[in-house]
KOLMI-563178 format. One record per residue (C-alpha): residue in one letter; x negated, y negated, z negated. Coordinates in steps of 0.5 Angstrom, whole numbers, padded with zeros to 4 digits, always signed. Layout:
! residues N
AXYZ
...
This chain:
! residues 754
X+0090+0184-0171
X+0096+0180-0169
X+0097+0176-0175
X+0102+0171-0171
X+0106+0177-0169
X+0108+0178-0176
X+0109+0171-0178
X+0114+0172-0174
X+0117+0178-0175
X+0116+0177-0183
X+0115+0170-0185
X+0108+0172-0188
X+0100+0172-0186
X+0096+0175-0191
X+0088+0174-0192
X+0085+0181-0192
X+0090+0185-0188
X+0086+0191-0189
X+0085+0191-0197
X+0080+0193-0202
X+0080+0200-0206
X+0078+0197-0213
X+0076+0192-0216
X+0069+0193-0214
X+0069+0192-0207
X+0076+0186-0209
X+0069+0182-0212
X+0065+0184-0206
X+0070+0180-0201
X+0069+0174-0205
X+0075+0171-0202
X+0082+0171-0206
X+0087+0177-0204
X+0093+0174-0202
X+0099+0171-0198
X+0103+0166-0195
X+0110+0168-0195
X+0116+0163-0192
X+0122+0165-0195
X+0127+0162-0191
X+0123+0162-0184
X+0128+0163-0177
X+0127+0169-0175
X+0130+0172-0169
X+0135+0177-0169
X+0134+0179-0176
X+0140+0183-0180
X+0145+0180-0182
X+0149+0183-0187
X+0156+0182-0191
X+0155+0188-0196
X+0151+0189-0203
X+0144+0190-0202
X+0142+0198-0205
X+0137+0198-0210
X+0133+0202-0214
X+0134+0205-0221
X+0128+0204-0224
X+0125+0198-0220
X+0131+0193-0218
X+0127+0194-0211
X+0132+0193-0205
X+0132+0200-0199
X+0128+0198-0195
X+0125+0202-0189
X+0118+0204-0192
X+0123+0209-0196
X+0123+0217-0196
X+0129+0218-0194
X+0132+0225-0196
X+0137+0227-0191
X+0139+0233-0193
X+0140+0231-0201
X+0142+0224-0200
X+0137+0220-0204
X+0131+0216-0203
X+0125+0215-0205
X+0122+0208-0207
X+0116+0205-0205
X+0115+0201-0210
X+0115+0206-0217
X+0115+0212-0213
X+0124+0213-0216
X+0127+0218-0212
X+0135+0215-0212
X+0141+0218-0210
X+0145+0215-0204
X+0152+0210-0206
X+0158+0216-0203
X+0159+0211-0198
X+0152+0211-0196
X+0152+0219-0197
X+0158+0221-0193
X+0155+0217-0186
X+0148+0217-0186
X+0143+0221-0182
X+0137+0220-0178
X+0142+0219-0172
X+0146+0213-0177
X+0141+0209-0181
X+0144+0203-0185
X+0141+0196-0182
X+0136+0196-0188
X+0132+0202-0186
X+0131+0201-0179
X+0124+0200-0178
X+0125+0193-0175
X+0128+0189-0180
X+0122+0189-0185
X+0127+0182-0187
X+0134+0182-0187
X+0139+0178-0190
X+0145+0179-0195
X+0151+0175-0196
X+0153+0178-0202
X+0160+0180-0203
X+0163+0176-0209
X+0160+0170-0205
X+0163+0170-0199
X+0169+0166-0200
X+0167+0160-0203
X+0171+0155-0201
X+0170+0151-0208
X+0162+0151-0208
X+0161+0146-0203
X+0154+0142-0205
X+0155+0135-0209
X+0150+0129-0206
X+0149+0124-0211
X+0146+0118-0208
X+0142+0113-0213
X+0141+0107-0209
X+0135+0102-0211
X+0138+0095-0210
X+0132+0090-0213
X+0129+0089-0206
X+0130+0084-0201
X+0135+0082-0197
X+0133+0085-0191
X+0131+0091-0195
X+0138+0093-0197
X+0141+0092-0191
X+0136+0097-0188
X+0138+0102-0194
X+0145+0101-0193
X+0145+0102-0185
X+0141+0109-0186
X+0146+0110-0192
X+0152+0108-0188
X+0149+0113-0182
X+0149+0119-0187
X+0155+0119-0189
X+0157+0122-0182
X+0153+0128-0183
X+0155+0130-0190
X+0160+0136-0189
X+0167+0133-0191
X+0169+0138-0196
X+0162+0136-0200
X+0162+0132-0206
X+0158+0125-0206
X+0158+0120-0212
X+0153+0113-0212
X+0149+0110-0217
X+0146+0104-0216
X+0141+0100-0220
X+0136+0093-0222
X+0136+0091-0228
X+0142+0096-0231
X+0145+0102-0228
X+0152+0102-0225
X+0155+0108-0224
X+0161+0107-0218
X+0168+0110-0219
X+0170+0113-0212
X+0176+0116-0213
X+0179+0110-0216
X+0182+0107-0210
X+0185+0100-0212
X+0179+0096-0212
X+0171+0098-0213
X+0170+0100-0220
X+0163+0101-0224
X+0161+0105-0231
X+0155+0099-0233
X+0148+0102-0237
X+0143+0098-0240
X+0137+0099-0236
X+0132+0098-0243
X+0136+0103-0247
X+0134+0111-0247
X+0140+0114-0249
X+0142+0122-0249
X+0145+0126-0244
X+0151+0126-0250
X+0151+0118-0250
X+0151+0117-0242
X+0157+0123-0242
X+0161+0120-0247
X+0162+0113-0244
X+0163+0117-0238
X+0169+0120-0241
X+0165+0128-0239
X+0164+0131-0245
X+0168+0137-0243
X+0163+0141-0240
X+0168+0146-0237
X+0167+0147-0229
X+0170+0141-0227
X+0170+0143-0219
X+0174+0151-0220
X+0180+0150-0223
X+0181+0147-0229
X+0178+0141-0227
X+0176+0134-0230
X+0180+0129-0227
X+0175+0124-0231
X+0170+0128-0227
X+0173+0126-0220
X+0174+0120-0220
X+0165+0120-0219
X+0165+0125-0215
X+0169+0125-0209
X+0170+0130-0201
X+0166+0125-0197
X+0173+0126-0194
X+0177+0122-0199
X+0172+0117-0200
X+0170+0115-0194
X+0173+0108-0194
X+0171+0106-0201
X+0164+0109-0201
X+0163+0104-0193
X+0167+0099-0197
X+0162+0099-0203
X+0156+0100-0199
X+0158+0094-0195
X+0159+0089-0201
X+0153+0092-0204
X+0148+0086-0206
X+0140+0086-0208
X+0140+0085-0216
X+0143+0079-0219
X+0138+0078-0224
X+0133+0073-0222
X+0126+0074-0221
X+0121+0069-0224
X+0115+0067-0221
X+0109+0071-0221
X+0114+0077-0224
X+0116+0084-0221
X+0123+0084-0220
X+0126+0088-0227
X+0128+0096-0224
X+0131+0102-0229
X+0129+0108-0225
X+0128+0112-0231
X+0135+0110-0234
X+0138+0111-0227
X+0136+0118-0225
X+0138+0120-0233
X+0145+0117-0232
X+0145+0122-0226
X+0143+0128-0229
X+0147+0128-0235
X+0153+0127-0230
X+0151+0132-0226
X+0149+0137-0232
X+0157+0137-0233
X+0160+0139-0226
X+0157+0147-0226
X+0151+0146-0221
X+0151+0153-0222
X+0155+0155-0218
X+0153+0150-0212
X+0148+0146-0209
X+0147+0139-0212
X+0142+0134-0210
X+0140+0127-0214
X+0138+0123-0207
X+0133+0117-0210
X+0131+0112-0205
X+0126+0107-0209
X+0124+0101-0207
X+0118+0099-0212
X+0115+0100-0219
X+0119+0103-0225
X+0118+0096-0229
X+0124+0096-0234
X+0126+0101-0238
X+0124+0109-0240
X+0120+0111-0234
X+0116+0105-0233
X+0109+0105-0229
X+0108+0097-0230
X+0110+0091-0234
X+0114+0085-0230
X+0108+0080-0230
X+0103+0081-0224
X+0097+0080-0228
X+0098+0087-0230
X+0095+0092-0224
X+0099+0098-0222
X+0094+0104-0225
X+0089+0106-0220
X+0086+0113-0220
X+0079+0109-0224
X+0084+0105-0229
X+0086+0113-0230
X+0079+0115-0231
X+0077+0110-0235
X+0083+0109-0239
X+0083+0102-0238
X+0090+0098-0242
X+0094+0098-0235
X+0095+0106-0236
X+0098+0105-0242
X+0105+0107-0240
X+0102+0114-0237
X+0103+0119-0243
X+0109+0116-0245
X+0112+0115-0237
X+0110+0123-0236
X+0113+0125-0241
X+0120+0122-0240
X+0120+0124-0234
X+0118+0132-0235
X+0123+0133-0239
X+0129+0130-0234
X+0126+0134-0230
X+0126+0140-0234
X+0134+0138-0235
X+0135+0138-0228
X+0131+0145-0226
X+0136+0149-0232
X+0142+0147-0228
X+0139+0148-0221
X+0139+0140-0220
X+0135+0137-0215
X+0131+0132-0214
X+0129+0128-0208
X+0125+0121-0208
X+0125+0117-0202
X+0119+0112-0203
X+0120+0105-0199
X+0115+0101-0202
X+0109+0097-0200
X+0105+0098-0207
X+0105+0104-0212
X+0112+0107-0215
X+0111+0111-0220
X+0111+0118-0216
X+0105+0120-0221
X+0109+0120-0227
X+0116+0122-0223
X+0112+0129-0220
X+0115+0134-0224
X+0122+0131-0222
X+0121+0134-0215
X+0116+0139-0216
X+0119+0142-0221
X+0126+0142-0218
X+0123+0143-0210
X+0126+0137-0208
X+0122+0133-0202
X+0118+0126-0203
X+0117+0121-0197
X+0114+0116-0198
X+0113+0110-0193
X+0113+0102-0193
X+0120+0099-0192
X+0126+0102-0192
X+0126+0100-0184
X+0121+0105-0182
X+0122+0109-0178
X+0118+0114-0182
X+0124+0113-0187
X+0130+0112-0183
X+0128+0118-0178
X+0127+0122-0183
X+0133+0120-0187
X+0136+0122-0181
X+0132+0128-0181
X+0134+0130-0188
X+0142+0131-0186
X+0141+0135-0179
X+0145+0140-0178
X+0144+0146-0175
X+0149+0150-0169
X+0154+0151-0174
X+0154+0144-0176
X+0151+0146-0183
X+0146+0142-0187
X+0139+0146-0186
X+0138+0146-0193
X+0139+0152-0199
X+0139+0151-0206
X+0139+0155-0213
X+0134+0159-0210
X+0129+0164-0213
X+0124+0169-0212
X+0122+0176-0214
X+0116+0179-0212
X+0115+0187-0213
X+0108+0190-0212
X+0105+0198-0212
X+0102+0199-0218
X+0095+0199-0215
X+0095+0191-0215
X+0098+0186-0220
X+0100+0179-0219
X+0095+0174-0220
X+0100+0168-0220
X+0103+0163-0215
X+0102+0156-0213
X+0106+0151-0209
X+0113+0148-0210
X+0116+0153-0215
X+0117+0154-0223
X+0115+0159-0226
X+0120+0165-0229
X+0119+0168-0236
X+0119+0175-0236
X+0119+0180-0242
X+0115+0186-0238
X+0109+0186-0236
X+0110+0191-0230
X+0107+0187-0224
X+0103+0182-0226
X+0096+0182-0229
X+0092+0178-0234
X+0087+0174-0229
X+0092+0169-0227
X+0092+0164-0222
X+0096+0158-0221
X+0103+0159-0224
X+0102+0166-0227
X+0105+0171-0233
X+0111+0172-0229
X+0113+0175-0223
X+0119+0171-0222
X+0121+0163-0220
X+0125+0158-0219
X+0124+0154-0213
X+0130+0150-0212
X+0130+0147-0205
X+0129+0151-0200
X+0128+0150-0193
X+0126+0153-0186
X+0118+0152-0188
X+0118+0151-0195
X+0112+0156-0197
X+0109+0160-0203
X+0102+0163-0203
X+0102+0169-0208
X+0095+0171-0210
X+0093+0179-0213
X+0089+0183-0217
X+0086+0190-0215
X+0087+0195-0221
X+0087+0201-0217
X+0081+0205-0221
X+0081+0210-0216
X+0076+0211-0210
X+0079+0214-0204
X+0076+0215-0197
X+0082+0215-0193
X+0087+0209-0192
X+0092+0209-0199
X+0099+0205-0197
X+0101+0200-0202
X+0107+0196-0202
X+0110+0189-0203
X+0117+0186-0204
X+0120+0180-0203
X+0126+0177-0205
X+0129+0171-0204
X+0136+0170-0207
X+0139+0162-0206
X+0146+0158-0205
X+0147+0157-0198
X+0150+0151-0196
X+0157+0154-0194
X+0157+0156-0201
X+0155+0163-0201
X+0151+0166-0205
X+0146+0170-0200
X+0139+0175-0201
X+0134+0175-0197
X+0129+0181-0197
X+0122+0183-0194
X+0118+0188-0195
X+0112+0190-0192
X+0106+0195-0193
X+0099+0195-0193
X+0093+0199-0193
X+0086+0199-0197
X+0081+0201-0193
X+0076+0207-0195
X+0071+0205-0200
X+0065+0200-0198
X+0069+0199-0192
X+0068+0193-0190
X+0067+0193-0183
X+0075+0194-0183
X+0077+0189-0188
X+0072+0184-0183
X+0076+0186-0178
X+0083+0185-0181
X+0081+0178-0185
X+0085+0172-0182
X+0081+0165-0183
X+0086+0161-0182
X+0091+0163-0188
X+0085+0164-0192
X+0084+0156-0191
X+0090+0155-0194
X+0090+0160-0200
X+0083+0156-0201
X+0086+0149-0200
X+0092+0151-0205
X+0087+0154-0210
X+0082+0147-0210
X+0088+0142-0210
X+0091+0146-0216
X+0084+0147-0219
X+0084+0139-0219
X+0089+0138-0224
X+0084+0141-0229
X+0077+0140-0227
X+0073+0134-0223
X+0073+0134-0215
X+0065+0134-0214
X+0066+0141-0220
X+0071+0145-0214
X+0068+0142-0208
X+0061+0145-0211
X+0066+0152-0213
X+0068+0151-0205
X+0062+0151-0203
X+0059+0157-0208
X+0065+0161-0204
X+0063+0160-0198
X+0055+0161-0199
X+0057+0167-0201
X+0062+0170-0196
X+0058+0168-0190
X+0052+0172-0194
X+0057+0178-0194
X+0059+0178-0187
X+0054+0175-0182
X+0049+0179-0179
X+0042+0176-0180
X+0035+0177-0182
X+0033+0175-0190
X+0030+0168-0188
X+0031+0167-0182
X+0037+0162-0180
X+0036+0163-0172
X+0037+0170-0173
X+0044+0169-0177
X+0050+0170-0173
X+0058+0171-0175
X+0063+0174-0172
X+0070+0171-0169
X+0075+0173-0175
X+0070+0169-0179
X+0067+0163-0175
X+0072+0158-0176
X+0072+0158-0183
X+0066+0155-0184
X+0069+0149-0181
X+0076+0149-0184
X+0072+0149-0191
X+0068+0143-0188
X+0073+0139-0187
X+0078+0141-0194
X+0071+0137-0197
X+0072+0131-0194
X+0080+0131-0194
X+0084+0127-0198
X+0086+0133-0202
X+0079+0132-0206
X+0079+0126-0205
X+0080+0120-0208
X+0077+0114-0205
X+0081+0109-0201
X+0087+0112-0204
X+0093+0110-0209
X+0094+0116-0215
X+0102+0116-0211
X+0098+0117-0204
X+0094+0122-0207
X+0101+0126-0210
X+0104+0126-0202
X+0099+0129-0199
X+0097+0134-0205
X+0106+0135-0206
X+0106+0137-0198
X+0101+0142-0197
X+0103+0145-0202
X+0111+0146-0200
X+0108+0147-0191
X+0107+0153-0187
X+0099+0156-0185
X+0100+0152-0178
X+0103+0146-0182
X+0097+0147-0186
X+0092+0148-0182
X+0092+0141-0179
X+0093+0137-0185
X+0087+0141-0187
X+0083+0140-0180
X+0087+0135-0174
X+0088+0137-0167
X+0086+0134-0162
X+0088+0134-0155
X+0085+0131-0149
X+0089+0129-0142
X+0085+0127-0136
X+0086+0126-0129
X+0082+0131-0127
X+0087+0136-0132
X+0094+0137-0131
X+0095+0139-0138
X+0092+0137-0144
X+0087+0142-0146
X+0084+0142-0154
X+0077+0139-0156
X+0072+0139-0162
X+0075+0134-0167
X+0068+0129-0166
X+0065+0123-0165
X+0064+0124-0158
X+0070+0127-0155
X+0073+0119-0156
X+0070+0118-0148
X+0072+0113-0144
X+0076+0116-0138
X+0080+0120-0142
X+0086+0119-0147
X+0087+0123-0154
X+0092+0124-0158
X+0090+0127-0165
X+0095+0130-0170
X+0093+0130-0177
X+0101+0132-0180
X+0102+0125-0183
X+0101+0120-0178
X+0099+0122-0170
X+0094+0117-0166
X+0094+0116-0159
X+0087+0114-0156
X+0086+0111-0150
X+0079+0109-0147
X+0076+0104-0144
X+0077+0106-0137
X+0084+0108-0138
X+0086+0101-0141
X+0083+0098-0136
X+0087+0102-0130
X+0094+0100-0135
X+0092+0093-0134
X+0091+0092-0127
X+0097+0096-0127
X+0095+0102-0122
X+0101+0106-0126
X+0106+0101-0124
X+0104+0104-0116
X+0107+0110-0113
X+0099+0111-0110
X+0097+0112-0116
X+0103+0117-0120
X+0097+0121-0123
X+0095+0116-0127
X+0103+0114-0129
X+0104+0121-0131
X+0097+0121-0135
X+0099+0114-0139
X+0107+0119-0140
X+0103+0126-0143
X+0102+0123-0148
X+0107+0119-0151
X+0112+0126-0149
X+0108+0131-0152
X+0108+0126-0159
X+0115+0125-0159
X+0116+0133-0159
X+0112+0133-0165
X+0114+0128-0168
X+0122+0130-0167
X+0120+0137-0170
X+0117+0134-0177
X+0119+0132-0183
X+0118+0127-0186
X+0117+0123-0179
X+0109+0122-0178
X+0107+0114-0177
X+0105+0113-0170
X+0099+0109-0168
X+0097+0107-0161
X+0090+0105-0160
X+0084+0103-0155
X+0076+0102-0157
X+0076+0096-0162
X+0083+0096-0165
X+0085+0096-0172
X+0088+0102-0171
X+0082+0106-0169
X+0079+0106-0175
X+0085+0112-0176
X+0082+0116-0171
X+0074+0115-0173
X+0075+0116-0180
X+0078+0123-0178
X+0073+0126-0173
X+0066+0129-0175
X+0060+0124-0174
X+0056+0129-0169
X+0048+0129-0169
X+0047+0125-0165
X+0050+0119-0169
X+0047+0121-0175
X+0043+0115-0175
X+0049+0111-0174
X+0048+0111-0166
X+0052+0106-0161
X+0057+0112-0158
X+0062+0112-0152
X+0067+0109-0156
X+0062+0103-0159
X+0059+0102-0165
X+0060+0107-0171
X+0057+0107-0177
X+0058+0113-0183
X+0055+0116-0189
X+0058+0123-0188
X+0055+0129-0187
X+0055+0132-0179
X+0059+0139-0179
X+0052+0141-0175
X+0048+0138-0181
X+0052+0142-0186
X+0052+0149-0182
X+0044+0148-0182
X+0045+0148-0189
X+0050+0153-0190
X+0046+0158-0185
X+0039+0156-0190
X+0043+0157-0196
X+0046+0165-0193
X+0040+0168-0191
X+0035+0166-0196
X+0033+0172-0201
């Protein structure tokens, strides 16, 4: 089956495209039914249209091509409740089956509508309120404010943006105020209430501050980038690191929980309901000062580690409390649809463990790099602001989905960046839940190109059919385009579920790939509330009992076992989610460890994919394009350079003859312009990688030796025929893990053993 297709058509791939007739054969599968819908995805040609979507009486769910139209009567049937509707006069006078709307052609499955009241919006223009860490060096700051400065010309003119900087105290700066640079100062050690912060701001009138009526107190903190323009460059060039000293043996003081609590308790008085509002953070270190702190000032006191976690040793005493503090700011940001986006540049831990709930909650994205003059950083700074053909942010806000089913399935729940909605009818969701479930509804804020959901279903149809039975799903993302307008998108697909004990079709119809994510999502969740080794030992359950299931083999006899294409690589997929840093915590900061977790849980299947399993590519002189190769051991040859990409850094490997020929310069000869264009291929290839990502992947050059290799080592399977720490092609290498043919051989016994 052509699941790519699809992808591209709908921005959705299920796990099982032909389904399960009842719950029986829904356990028989093993693996989850579910999907991977990208809400927001590019889509070709898809309909855009200017007008009120038509929906259903009894469902809400919008005219879609699955309907049965009546032609002669004028009404509809819905796919979802089976309701039939009568047509809108508009639609009734002009439709017939030579005149379909754009809503029942069979090609546009998804389509877009700008909703009428929304169209003009010229008021609604997104707000950017940068909050600026200035207790870090001086070469730190002047990096943050070249990035800052650099932004600023991106930002749409009519975009409002404030700035609030902070060390030991918060300053609040007053833009619109011309004559000389003024700032609002709050003690950093003090938690005060949105109320406090809005009196001594003069924002006690919470009427929308940005329609008519405006606050005029309001407008001097958030100002058009066009009118202030001059002021914020002048600011941001007088900017200096914090004045307060730092004593020897000492963290700098830094108040990020006050400063973010200052800028959303601003934000919560500008009627960010009916605009797109972003709370930019940029941190440079830990929270050690005030309401959110992770650490004291001394250095004596570690950074909590994910042991001191686990064993609950003193220097985790802040966690609790700094947990809390921040869901709460977070759960005020969500209500008036403010997001939050932190951008961590900083050699040690900040604090993102205790500040997750701030972007997972309000779909804002966390990049996390060493200094402020990274490129990782000052790229995917970059990056955030990129416009597209129109000149408009590539960025939607106040989004939110609702997902409508037949009632042969319910919904089990949903994982990734999004909050659950609480609804009163239980129409379409089931008792079983899974992830963020008990609703059928979410909010997920921030939303972009690639951001991604996984939905899991339950079966409930009782009834066992020998014919294909039609079920159907909606999806409708509504959400504030940058513009201002207020827009809904819709897709509605069908599927069938296969006649009873069918499970030849379903094989047949069963994407490994999205079954690899919807598993890694599930594991990673399933983390929050059970150990590592307890959902690797699920994993591996899982596995055993699919391959059983759906390879063919004799009852103990693992040579006879063979497994077919749609499930071959599956196997290999879960091998390598074992030994991620999804499940894993050795080696890794409890910040580092919320990264990587945070970012599979907003990316795409192919996105997914290769932070689950890396790609790697292999260029050589006998190849005139880069051809794929087994992610192991001895793929690291010496003729050959590799290039691996793992999502969050890309290596490129030279072997040993490849560096020998770049030294002696053959590339820098014209005899030899073969061997220019193959030490070029895959720097080239890497750039277009990099250039397409966000955040930006580090990049690393490396040779047989070098430091960096290690990167590239620690990610390739330890074949057999290093399983006793032999000397390969690339040198010594030396490891505890377990070969994937080790654990195929494992696997293979453990399935076909009666």
């Amino acid at each position: 089956m052509d699941f790519y297709q699809r992808e591209i058509q709908d921005g959705l791939r299920f796990s099982w495209n032909y389904w399960p007739c009842n719950k029986i054969t829904e356990q028989r599968v093993v693996l989850p039914v579910g999907a991977i819908y990208t809400p927001l995805k590019e889509i070709e040609n898809m309909a855009l249209v200017e007008y009120t979507p038509v929906l259903c009486k009894t469902c809400q769910g919008v005219l879609n091509p699955h309907c049965q139209v009546d032609f002669r009567f004028k009404n509809w049937g819905c796919p979802i409740c089976q309701t039939r509707n009568n047509f809108p006069p508009h639609y009734a006078s002009n439709i017939s089956e030579q005149t379909l709307p754009a809503e029942l052609i069979p090609e546009f499955s998804t389509m877009e509508y700008i909703l009428p009241e929304t169209q003009q919006a010229p008021n609604a223009r997104p707000i950017f309120l940068l909050v600026v860490d200035t207790a870090v060096q001086s070469e730190e700051l002047a990096e943050l404010k070249d990035s800052l400065q650099q932004s600023i010309n991106f930002i749409p003119q009519d975009a409002l943006i404030g700035l609030i900087t902070y060390g030991k105290m918060t300053y609040v700066h007053e833009l619109g105020f011309s004559e000389c640079p003024k700032a609002y100062v709050f003690r950093g050690d003090k938690e005060l209430t949105a109320r406090q912060i809005q009196d001594q701001l003069g924002l006690t009138l919470s009427q929308d501050p940005l329609n008519k009526g405006d606050n005029s107190a309001l407008k001097r903190f958030l100002v058009p980038v066009s009118e202030c323009e001059f002021a914020l460059n002048s600011i941001l060039d007088d900017l200096q690191p914090d004045p307060w000293p730092v004593q020897s043996g000492h963290r700098p003081q830094r108040c990020v929980g006050t400063a973010l609590n200052v800028a959303v308790s601003l934000l919560e008085v500008t009627g960010t309901q009916s605009r797109g509002s972003r709370i930019v953070s940029l941190i440079g270190g830990p929270v050690t000062y005030g309401p959110g702190m992770i650490v004291s000032e001394t250095l004596q006191e570690k950074i909590r580690s994910h042991l001191d976690i686990q064993k609950e040793r003193d220097n985790t005493k802040y966690l609790k409390k700094g947990i809390q503090f921040y869901q709460a700011l977070s759960q005020r940001a969500q209500i008036k649809g403010i997001i939050i986006d932190l951008f961590v540049a900083a050699l040690d831990q900040v604090g993102v463990l205790e500040m997750k709930t701030c972007f997972e909650r309000s779909g804002g994205y966390y990049v996390m790099t060493d200094s402020f003059g990274n490129p990782v950083f000052k790229e995917s700074f970059k990056k955030f602001f990129e416009v597209d053909e129109n000149g408009e942010l590539k960025m939607g806000f106040l989004a939110q989905i609702t997902h409508l089913c037949s009632k042969e399935i319910k919904i089990q729940g949903a994982i990734g960046q999004i909050t659950p909605v609480t609804v009163t009818k239980n129409l379409y969701f089931s008792d079983n839940q899974v992830g963020n479930g008990g609703t059928n509804q979410w909010y997920i804020g921030a939303i972009d190109k690639n951001k991604s959901i996984a939905f899991y279903y339950d079966i409930v149809n009782q009834q066992t059919s020998q014919q294909h039975q039609k079920v159907f799903l909606q999806y409708q993302t509504t959400y504030r385009h940058v513009n201002g307008s207020r827009r809904m998108r819709v897709t509605t697909v069908q599927r069938l579920m296969s006649p009873a004990d069918d499970l030849r079709e379903m094989a047949y119809g069963f994407d490994q790939e999205t079954a690899a994510v919807l598993m890694s999502r599930y594991s990673v969740f399933k983390t929050l509330s059970e150990d590592s080794i307890d959902v690797i030992r699920w994993l591996d359950r899982m596995l055993i009992k699919l391959v059983a299931r759906f390879a063919e083999y004799k009852k103990d006899d693992p040579s006879s076992f063979k497994l077919s294409r749609e499930f071959s690589l599956f196997p290999q997929f879960m091998f390598y989610l074992r030994r991620s840093q999804f499940l894993h915590t050795f080696n890794a900061s409890p910040d580092e460890s919320e990264y990587y977790r945070g970012l599979l849980m907003r990316e795409n299947v192919a996105n997914s994919l290769v932070m689950i399993q890396p790609a790697l590519m292999q260029y050589s002189v006998d190849a005139e394009q880069p051809v794929p190769v087994l992610l192991d051991i001895d793929s690291l040859k010496n003729n050959v350079i590799l290039l691996l990409d793992t999502f969050f850094y890309i290596v490129i490997w030279k072997g040993e003859t490849i560096v020998q020929w770049e030294e002696a310069g053959y590339h820098e000869d014209p005899k030899y312009e073969n061997v220019k264009n193959l030490l070029l291929a895959p720097i080239e290839d890497a750039k277009f990688i990099m250039q397409e990502r966000f955040p930006l992947p580090r990049f690393f050059v490396c040779k047989p030796g070098d430091s960096n290799e290690r990167k590239i080592k620690v990610r390739v399977n330890p074949s057999s025929l290093t399983a006793n720490n032999a000397t390969v092609e690339s040198g010594n290498y030396f490891t505890e893990d377990v070969s994937l043919n080790l654990f195929m051989q494992h696997l293979i016994r453990m399935a076909v053993q009666s």
